[in-house]
N, CA, C and O atoms as CSV, one atom per row, in Angstrom:
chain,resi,resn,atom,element,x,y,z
A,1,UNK,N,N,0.807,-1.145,0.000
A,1,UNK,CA,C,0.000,0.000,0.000
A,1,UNK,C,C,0.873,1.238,0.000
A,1,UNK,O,O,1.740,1.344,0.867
A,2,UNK,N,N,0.712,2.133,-0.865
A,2,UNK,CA,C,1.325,3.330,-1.092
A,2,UNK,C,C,0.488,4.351,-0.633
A,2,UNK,O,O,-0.743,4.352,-0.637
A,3,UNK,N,N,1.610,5.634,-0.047
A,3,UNK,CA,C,0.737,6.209,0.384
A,3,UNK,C,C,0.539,7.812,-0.887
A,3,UNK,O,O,-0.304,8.703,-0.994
A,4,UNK,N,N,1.383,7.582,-1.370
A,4,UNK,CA,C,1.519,8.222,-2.333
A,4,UNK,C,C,1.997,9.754,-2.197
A,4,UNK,O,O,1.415,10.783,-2.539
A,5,UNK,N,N,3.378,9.546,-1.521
A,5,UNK,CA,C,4.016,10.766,-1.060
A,5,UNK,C,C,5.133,10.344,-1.741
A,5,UNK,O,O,5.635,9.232,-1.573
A,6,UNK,N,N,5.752,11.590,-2.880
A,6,UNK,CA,C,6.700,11.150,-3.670
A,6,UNK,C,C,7.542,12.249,-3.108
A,6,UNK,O,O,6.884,13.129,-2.554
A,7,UNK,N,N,8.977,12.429,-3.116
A,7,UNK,CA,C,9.638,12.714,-2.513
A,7,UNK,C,C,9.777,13.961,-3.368
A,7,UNK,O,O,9.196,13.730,-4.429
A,8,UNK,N,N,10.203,14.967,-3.367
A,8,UNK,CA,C,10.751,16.242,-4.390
A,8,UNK,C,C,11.354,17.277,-3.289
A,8,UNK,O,O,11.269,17.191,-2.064
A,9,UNK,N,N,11.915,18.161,-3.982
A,9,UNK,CA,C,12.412,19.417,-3.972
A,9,UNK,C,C,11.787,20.012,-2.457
A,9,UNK,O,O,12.637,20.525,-1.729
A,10,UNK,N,N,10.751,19.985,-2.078
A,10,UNK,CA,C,9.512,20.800,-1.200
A,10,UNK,C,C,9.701,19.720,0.050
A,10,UNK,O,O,9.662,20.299,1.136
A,11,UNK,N,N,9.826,18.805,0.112
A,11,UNK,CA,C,10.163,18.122,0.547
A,11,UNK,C,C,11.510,18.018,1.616
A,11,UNK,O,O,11.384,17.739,2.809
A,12,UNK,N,N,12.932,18.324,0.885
A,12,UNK,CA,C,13.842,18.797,1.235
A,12,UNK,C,C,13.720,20.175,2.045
A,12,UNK,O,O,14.272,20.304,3.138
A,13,UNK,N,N,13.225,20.849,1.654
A,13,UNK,CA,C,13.222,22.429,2.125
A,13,UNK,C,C,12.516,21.844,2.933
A,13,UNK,O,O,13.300,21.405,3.774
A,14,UNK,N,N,11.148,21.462,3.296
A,14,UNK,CA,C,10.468,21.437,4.665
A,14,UNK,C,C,11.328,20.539,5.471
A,14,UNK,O,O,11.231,21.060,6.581
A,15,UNK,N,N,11.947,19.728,5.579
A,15,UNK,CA,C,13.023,19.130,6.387
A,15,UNK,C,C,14.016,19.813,6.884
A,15,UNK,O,O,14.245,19.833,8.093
A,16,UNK,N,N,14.793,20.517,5.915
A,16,UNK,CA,C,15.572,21.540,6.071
A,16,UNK,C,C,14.989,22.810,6.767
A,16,UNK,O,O,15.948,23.367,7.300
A,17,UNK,N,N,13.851,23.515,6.999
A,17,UNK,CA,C,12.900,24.525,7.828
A,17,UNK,C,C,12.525,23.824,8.952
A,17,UNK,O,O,12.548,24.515,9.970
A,18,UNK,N,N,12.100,22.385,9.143
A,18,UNK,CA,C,12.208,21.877,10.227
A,18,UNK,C,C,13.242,22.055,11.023
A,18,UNK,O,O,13.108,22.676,12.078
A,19,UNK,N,N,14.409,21.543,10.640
A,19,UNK,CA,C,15.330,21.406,10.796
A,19,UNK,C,C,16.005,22.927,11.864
A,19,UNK,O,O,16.407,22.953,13.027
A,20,UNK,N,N,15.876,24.011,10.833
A,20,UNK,CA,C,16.126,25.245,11.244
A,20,UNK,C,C,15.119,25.840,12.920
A,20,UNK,O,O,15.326,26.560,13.896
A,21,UNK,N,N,13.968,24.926,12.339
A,21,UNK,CA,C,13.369,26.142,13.414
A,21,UNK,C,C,13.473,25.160,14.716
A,21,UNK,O,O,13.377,25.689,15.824
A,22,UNK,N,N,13.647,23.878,14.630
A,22,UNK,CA,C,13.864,22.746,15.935
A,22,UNK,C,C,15.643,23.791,16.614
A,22,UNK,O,O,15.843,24.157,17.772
A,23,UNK,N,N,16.480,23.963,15.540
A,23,UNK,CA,C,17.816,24.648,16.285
A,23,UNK,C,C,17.366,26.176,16.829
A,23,UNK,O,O,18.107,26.717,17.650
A,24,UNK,N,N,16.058,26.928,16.337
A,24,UNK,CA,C,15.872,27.735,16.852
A,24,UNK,C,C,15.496,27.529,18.046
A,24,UNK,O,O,16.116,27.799,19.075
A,25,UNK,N,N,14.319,26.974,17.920
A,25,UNK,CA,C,14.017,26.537,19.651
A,25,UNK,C,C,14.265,25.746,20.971
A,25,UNK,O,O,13.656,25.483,22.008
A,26,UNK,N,N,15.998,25.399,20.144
A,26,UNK,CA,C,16.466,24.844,20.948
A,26,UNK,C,C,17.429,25.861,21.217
A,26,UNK,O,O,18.059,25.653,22.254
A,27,UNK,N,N,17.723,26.864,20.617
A,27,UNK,CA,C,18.609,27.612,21.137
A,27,UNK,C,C,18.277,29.291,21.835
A,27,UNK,O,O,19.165,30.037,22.247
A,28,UNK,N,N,17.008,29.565,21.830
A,28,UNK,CA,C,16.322,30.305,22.019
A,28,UNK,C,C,15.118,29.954,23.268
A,28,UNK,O,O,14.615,30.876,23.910
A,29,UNK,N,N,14.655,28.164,23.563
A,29,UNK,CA,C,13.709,28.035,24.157
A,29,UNK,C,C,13.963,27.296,25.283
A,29,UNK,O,O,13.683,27.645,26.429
A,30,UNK,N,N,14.817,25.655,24.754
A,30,UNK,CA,C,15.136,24.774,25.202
A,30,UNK,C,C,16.277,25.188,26.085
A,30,UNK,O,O,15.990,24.887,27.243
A,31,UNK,N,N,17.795,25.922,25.980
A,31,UNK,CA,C,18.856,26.051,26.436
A,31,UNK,C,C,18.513,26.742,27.410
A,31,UNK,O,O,19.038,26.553,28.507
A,32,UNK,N,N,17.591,27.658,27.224
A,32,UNK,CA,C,17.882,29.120,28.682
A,32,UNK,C,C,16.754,28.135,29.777
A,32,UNK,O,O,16.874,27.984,30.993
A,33,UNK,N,N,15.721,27.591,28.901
A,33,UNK,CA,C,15.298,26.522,29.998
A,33,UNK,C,C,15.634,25.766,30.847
A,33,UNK,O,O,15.430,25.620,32.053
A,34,UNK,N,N,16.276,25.208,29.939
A,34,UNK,CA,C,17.241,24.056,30.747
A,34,UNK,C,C,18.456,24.816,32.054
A,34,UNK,O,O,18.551,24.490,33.237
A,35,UNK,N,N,19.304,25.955,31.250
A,35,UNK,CA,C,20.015,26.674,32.240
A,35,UNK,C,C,19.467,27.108,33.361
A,35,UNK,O,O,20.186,27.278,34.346
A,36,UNK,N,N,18.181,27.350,33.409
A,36,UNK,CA,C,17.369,28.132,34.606
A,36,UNK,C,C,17.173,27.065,35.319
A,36,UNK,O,O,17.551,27.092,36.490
A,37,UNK,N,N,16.431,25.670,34.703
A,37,UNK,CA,C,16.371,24.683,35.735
A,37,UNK,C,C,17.542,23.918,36.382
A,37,UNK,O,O,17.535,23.210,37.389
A,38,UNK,N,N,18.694,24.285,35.428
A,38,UNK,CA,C,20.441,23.685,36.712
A,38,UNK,C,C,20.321,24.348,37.566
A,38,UNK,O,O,20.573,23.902,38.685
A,39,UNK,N,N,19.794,25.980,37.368
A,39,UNK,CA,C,20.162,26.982,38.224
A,39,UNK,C,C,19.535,26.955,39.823
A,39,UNK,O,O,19.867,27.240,40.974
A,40,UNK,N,N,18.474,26.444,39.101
A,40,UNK,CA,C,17.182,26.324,39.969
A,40,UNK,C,C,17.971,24.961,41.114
A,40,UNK,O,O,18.248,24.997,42.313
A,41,UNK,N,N,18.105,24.047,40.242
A,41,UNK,CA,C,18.389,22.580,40.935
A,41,UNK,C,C,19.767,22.751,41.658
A,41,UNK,O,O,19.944,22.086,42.679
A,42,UNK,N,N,20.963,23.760,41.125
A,42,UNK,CA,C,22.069,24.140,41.588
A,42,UNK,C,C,21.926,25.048,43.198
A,42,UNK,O,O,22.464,25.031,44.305
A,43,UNK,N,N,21.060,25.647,42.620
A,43,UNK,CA,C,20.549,26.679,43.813
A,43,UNK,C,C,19.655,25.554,45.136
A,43,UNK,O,O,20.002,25.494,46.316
A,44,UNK,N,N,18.660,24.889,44.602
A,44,UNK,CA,C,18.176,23.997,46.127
A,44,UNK,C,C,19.277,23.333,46.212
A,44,UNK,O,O,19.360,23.108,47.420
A,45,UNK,N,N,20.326,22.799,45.631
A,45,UNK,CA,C,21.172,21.683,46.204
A,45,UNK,C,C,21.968,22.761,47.107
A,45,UNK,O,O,22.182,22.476,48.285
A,46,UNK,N,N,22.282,23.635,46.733
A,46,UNK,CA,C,23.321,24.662,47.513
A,46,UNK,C,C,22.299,24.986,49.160
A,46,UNK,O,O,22.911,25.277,50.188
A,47,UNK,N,N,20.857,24.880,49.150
A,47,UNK,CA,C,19.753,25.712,50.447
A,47,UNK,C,C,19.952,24.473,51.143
A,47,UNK,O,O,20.041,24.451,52.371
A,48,UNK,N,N,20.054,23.059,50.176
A,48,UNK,CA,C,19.891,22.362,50.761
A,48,UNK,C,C,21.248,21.774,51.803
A,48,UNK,O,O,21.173,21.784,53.032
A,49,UNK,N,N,22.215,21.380,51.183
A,49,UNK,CA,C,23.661,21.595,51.778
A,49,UNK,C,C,23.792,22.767,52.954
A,49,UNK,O,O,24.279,22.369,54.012
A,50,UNK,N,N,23.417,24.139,52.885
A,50,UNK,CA,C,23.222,25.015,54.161
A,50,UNK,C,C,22.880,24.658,55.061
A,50,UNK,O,O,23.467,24.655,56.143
A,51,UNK,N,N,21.176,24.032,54.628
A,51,UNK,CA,C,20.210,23.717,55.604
A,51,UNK,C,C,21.277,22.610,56.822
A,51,UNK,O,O,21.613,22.905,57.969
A,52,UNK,N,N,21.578,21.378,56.074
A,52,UNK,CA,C,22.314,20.637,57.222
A,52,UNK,C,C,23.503,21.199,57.636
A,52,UNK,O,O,23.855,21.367,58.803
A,53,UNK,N,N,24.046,21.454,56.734
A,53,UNK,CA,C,25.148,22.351,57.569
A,53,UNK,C,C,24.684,23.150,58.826
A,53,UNK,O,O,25.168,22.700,59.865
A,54,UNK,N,N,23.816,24.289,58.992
A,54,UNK,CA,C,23.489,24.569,60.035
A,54,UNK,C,C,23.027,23.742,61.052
A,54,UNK,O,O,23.388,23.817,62.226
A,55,UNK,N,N,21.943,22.676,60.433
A,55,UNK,CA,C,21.580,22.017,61.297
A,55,UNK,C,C,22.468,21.106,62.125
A,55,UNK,O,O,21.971,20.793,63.207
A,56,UNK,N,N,23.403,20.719,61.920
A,56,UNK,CA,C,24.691,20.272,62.179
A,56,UNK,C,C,25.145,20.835,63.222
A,56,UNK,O,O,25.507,20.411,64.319
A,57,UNK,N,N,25.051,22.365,62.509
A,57,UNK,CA,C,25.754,23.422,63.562
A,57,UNK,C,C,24.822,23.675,65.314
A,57,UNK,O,O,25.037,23.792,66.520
A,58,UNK,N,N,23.518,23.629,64.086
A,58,UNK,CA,C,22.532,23.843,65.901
A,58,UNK,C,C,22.373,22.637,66.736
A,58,UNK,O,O,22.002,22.779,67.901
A,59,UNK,N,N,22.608,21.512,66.277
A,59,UNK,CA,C,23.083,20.119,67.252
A,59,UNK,C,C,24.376,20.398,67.868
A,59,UNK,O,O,24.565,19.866,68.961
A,60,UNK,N,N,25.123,20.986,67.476
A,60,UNK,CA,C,26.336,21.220,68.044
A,60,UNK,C,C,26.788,22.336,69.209
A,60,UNK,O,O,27.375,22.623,70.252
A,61,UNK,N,N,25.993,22.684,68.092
A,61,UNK,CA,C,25.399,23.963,69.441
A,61,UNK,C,C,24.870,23.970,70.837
A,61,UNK,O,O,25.411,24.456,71.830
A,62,UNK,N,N,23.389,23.169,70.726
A,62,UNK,CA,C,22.785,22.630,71.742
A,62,UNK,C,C,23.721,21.544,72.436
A,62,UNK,O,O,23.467,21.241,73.602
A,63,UNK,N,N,24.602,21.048,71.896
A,63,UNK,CA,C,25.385,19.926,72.637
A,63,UNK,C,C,26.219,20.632,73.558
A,63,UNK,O,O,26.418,20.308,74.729
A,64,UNK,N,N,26.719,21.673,72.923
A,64,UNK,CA,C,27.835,22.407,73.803
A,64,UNK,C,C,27.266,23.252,74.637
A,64,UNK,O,O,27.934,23.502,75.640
A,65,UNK,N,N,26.278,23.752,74.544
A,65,UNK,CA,C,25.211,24.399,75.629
A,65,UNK,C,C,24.482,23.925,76.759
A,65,UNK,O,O,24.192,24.566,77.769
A,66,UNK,N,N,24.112,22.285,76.384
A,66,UNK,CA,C,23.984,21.252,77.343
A,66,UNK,C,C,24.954,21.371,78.046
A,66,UNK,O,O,24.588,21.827,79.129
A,67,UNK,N,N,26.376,21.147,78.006
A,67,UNK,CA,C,27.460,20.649,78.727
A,67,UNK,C,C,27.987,21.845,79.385
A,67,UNK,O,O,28.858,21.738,80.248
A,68,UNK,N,N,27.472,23.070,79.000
A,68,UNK,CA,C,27.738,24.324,79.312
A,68,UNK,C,C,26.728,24.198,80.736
A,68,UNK,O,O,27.414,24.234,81.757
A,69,UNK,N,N,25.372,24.070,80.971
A,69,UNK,CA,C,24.324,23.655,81.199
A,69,UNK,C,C,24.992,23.073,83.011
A,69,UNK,O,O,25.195,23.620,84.095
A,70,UNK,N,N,25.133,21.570,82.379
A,70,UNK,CA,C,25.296,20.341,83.312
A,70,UNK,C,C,26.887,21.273,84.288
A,70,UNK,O,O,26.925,21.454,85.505
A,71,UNK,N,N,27.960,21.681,83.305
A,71,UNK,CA,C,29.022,22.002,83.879
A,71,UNK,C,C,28.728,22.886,85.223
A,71,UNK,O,O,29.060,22.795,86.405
A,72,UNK,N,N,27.757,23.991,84.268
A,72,UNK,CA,C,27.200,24.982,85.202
A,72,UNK,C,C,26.221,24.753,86.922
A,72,UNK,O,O,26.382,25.356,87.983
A,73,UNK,N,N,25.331,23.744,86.590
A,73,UNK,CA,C,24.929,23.314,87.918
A,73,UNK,C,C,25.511,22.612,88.436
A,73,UNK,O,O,25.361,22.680,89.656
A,74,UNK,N,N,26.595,21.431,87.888
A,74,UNK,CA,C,27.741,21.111,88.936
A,74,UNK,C,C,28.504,22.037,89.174
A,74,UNK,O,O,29.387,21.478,89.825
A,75,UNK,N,N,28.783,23.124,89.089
A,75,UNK,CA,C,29.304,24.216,89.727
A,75,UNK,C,C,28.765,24.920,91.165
A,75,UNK,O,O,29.310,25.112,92.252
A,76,UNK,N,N,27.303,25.235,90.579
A,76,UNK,CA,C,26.552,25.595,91.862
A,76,UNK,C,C,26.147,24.825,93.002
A,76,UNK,O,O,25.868,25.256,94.121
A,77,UNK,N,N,26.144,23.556,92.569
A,77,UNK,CA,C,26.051,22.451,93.380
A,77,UNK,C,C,27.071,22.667,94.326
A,77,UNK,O,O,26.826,22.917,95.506
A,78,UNK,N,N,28.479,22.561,93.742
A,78,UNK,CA,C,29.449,22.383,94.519
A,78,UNK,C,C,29.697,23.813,95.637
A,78,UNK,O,O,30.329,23.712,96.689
A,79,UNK,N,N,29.111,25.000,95.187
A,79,UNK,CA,C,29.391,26.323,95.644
A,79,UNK,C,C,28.720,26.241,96.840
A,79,UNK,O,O,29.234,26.536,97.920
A,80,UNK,N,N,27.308,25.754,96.654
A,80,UNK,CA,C,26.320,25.358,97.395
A,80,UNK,C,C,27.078,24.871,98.792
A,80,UNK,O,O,27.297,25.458,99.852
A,81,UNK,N,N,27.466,23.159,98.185
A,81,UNK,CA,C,28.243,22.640,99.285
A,81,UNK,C,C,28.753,23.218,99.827
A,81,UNK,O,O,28.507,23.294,101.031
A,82,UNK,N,N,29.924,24.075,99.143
A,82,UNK,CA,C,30.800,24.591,99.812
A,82,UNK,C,C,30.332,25.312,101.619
A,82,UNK,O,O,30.597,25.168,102.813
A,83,UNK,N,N,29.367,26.225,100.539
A,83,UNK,CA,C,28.921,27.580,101.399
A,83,UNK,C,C,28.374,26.679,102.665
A,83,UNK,O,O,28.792,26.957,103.789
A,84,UNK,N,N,27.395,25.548,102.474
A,84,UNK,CA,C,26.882,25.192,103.846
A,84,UNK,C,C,28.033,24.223,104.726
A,84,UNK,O,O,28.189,24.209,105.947
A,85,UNK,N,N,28.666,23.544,103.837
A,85,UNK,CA,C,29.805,23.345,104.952
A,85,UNK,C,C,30.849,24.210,105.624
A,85,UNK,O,O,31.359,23.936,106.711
A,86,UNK,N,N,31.189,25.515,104.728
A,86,UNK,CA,C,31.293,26.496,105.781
A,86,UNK,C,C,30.865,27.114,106.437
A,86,UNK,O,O,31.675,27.704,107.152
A,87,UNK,N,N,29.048,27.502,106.735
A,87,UNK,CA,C,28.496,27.512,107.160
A,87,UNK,C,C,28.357,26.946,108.476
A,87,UNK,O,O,28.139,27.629,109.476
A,88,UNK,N,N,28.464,25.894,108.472
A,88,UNK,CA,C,27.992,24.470,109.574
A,88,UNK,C,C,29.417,25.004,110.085
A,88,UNK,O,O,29.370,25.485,111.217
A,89,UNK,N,N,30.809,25.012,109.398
A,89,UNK,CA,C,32.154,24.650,110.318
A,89,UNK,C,C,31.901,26.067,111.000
A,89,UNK,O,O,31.630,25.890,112.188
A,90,UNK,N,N,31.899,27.519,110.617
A,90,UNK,CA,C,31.396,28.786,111.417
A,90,UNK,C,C,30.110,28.365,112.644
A,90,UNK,O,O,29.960,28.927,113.729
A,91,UNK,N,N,29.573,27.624,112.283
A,91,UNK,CA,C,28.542,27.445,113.358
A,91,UNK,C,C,28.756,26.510,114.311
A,91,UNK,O,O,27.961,26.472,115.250
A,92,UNK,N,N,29.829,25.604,114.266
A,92,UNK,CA,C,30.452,24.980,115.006
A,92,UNK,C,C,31.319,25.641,116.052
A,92,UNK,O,O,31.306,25.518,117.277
A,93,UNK,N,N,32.113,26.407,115.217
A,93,UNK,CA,C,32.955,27.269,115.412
A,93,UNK,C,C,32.489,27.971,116.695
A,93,UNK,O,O,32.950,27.655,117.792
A,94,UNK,N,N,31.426,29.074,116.510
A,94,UNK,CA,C,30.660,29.892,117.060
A,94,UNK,C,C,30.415,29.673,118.358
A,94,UNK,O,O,30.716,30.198,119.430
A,95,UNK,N,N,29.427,28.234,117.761
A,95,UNK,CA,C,28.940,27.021,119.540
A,95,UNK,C,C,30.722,26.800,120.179
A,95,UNK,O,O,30.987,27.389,121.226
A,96,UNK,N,N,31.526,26.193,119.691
A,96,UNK,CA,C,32.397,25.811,120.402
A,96,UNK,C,C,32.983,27.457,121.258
A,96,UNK,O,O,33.213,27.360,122.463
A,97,UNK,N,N,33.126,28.437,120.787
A,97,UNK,CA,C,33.470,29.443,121.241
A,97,UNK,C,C,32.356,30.098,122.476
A,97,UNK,O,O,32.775,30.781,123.410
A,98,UNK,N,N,30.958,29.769,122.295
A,98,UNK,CA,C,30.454,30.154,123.449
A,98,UNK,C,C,30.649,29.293,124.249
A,98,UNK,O,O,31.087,29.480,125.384
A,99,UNK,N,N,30.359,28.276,123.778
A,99,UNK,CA,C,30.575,27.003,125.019
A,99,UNK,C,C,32.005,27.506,126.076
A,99,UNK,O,O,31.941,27.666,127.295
A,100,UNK,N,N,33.017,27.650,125.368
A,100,UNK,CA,C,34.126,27.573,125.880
A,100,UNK,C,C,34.210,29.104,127.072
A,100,UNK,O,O,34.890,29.315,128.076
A,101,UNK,N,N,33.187,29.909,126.359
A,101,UNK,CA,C,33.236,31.448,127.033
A,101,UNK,C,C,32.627,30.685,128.115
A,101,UNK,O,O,33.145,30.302,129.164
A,102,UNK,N,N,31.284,30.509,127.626
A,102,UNK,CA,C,29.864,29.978,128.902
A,102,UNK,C,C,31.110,29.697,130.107
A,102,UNK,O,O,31.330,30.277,131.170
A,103,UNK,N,N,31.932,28.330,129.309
A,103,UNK,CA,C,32.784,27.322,130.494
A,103,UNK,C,C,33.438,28.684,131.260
A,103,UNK,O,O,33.184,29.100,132.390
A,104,UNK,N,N,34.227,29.147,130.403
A,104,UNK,CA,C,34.814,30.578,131.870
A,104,UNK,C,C,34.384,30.672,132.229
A,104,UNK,O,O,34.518,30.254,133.379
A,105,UNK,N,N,33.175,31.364,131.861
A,105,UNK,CA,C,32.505,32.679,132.885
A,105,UNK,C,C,32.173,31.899,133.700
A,105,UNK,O,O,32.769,32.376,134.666
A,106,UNK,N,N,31.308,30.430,134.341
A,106,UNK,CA,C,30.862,29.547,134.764
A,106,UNK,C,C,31.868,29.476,135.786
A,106,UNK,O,O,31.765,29.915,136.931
A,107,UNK,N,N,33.178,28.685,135.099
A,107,UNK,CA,C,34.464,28.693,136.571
A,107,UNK,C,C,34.474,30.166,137.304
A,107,UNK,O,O,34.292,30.447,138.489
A,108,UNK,N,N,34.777,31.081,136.065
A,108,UNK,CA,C,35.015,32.610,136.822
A,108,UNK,C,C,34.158,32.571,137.931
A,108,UNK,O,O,34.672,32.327,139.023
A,109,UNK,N,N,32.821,32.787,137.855
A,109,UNK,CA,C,31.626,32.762,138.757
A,109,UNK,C,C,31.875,31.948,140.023
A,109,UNK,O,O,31.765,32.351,141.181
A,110,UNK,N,N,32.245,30.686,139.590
A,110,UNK,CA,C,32.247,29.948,140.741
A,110,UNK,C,C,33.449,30.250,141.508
A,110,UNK,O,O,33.319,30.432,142.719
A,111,UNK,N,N,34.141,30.297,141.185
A,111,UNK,CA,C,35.887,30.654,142.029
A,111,UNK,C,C,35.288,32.475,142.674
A,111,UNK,O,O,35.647,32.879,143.781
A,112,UNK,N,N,34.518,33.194,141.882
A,112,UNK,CA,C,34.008,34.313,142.618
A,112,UNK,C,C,33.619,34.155,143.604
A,112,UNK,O,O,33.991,34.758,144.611
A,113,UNK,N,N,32.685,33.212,143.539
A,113,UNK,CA,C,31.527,32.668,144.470
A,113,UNK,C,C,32.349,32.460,145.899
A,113,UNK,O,O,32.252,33.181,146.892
A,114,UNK,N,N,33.278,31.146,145.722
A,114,UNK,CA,C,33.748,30.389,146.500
A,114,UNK,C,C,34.810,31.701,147.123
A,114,UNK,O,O,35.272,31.541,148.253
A,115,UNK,N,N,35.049,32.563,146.598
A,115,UNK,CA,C,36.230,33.827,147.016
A,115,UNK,C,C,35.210,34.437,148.125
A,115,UNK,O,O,35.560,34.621,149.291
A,116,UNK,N,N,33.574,34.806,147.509
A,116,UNK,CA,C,33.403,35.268,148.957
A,116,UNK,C,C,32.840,34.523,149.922
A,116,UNK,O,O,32.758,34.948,151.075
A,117,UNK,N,N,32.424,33.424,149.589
A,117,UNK,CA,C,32.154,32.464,150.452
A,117,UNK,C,C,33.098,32.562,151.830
A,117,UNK,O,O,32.667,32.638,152.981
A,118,UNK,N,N,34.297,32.544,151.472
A,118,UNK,CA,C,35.196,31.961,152.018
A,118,UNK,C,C,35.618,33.982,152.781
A,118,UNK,O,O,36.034,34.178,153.923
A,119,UNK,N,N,35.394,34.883,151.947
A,119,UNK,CA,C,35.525,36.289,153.048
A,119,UNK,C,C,34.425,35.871,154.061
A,119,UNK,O,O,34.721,35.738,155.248
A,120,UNK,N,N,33.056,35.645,153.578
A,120,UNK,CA,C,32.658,35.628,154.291
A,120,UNK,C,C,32.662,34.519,155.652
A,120,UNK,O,O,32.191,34.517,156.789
A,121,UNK,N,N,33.194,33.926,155.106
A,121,UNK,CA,C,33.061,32.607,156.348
A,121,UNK,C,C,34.318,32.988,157.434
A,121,UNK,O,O,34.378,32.418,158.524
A,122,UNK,N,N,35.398,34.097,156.987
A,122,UNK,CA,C,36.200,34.555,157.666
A,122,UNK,C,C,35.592,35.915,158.526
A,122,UNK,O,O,35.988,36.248,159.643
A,123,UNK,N,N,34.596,36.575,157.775
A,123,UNK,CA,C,34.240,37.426,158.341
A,123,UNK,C,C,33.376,36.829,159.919
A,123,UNK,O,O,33.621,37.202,161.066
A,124,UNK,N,N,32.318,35.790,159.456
A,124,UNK,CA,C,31.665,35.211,160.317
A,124,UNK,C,C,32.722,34.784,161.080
A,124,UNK,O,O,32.778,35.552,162.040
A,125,UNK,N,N,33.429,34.112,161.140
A,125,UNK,CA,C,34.298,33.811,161.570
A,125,UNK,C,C,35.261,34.560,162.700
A,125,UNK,O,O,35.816,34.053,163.675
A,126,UNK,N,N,35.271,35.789,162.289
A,126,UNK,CA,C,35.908,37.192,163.176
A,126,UNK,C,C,34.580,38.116,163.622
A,126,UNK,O,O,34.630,39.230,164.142
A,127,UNK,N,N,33.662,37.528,163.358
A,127,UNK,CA,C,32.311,38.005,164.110
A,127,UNK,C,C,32.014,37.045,165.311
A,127,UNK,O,O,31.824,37.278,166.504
A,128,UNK,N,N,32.043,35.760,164.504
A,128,UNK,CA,C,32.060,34.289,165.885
A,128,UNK,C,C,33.088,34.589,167.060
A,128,UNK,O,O,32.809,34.572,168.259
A,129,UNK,N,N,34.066,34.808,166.615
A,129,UNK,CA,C,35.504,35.016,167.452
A,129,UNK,C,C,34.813,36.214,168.775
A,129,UNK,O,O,34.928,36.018,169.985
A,130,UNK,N,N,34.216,37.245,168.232
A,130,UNK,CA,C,34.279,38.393,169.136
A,130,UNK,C,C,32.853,38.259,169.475
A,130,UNK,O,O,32.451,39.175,170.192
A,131,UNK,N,N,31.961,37.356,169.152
A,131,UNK,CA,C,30.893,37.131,169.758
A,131,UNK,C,C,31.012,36.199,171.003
A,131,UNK,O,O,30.311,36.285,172.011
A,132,UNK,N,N,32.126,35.187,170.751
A,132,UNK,CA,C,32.186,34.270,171.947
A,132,UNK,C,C,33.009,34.625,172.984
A,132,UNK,O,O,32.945,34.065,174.079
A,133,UNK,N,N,34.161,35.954,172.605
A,133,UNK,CA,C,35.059,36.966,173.297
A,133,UNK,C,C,33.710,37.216,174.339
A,133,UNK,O,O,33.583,36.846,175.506
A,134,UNK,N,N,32.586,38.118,173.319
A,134,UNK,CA,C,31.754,39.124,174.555
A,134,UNK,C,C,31.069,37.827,175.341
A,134,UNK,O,O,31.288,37.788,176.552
A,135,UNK,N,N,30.462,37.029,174.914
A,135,UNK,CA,C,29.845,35.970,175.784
A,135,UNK,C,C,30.583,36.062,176.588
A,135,UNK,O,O,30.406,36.767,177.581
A,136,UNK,N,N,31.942,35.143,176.298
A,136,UNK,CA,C,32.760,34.790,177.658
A,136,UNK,C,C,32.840,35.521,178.855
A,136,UNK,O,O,32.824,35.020,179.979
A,137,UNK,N,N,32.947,36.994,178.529
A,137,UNK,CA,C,32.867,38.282,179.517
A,137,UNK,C,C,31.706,38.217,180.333
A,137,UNK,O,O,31.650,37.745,181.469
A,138,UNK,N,N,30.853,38.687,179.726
A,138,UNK,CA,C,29.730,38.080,180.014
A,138,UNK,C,C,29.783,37.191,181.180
A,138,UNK,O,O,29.795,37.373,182.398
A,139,UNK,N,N,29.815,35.900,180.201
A,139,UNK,CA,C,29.521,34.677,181.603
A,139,UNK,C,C,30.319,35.089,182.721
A,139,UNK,O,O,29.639,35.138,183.746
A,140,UNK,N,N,31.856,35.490,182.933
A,140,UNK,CA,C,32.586,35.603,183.390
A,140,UNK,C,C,32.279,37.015,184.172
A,140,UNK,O,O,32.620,36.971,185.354
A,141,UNK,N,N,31.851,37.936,183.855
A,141,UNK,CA,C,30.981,38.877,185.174
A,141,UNK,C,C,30.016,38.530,185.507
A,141,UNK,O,O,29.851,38.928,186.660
A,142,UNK,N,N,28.755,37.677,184.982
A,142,UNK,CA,C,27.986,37.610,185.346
A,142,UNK,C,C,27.279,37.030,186.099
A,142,UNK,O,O,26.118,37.403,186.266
């Protein structure tokens, strides 16, 4: 079966105008297309590469901020300690120092005590003396 397309002159030229206007629109339609979509695909691969990169960076970040974090309240922890065990040793301190005053003043007092105890038991004593002097007289005139 023929289709009855004989080849000529018109023929050539429309192949050849094909021809021409397929390089036109490939060089006019197709190329800047195509360039815009590397550009395009160049450009997300580049947002995209950022993107983890930062994200990278803000894990790293947060990691070192954690440890910044943990470092930091074992710090205060320890300050903490510190302060109430010096605390407690000043308050030890303190008690042992009254105690030790209390203990003076306590002996002081008592050795006071016993100081006039003892005037006085001499005084009574030189009161007894001249009380049993006048008795004796006494009995002895009387």
């Amino acid at each position: 079966m023929s289709i009855g397309v004989i080849p000529n002159e018109t023929l050539f030229v429309e192949i050849v105008l094909f021809l021409v206007f397929v390089a036109i629109v490939n060089y006019m339609v197709l190329k800047p297309y195509l360039g815009i979509a590397k550009e395009r695909q160049d450009q997300a691969d580049k947002t995209l590469k950022e993107a983890q990169a930062l994200a990278k960076e803000r894990e790293m970040l947060l990691k070192e901020a954690q440890e910044i974090l943990e470092k930091a309240k074992k710090e205060a922890q320890q300050i903490l300690e510190e302060a109430i065990k010096k605390a407690n040793d000043e308050k030890q301190r303190i008690l042992k120092e009254a105690e030790e005053k209390a203990e003076l003043e306590y002996r002081t007092q008592i050795e006071k005590i016993k100081q006039e105890l003892e005037e006085q038991k001499k005084v009574l004593e030189a009161s007894l003396d001249s009380l049993v002097e006048s008795l004796v007289e006494k009995v002895i005139k009387g």
